[in-house]
C-alpha positions in Angstrom: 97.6 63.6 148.6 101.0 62.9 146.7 100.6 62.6 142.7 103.9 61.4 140.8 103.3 62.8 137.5 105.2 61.6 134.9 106.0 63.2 131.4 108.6 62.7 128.8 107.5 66.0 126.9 108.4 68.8 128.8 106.3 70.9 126.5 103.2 69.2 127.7 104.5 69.2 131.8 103.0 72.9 132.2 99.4 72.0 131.1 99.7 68.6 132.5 100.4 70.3 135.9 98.2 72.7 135.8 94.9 70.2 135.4 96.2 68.2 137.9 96.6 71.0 139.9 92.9 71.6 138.8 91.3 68.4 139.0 93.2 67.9 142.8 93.3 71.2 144.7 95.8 70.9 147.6 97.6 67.8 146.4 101.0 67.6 146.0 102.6 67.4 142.5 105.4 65.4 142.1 106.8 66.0 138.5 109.4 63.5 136.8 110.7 63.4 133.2 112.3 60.5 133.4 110.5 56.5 134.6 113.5 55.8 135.9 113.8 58.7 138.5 110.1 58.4 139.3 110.3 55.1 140.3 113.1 55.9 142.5 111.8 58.5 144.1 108.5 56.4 144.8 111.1 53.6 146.5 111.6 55.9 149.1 109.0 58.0 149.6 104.8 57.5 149.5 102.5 58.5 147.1 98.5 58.3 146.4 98.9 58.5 143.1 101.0 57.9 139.7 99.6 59.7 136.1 102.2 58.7 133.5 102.6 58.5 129.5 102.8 55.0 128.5 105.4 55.3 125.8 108.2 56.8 127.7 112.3 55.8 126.8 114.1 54.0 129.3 110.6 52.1 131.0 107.1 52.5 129.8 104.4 53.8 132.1 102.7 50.6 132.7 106.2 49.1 134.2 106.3 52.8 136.2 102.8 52.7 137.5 103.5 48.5 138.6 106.8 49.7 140.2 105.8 52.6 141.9 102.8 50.9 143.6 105.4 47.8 144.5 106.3 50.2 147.8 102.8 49.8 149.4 
């Protein structure tokens, strides 16, 4: 399983991973601090999953989470 997790506060990234990491053991973490990259990077390659902020600069997590899912 691919997760694209997606965090604008880098202080909160370590914890984030670590109960995803938790909560899916053996899944594959995909971290981004930015929507914009993470929806890029689910363009071209799949994922299972998408656990985002919503309020995020650039593109919210709603618009991430739509985009990302457009691929399938």
């Amino acid at each position: 399983m691919q997760i694209l997790m997606v965090y604008s506060d880098r202080d909160d990234a370590k914890s984030l991973l670590r109960a995803l990491e938790t909560v899916y053991p053996g899944a594959e973490i995909i971290p981004h601090n930015d929507g914009m990259s993470a929806v890029q990077y689910a363009f071209n390659h799949p994922v299972d999953a998408v656990y985002t902020y919503l309020r995020m600069p650039r593109i919210s997590g709603f618009d991430v989470a739509r985009l990302a899912g457009h691929r399938r």
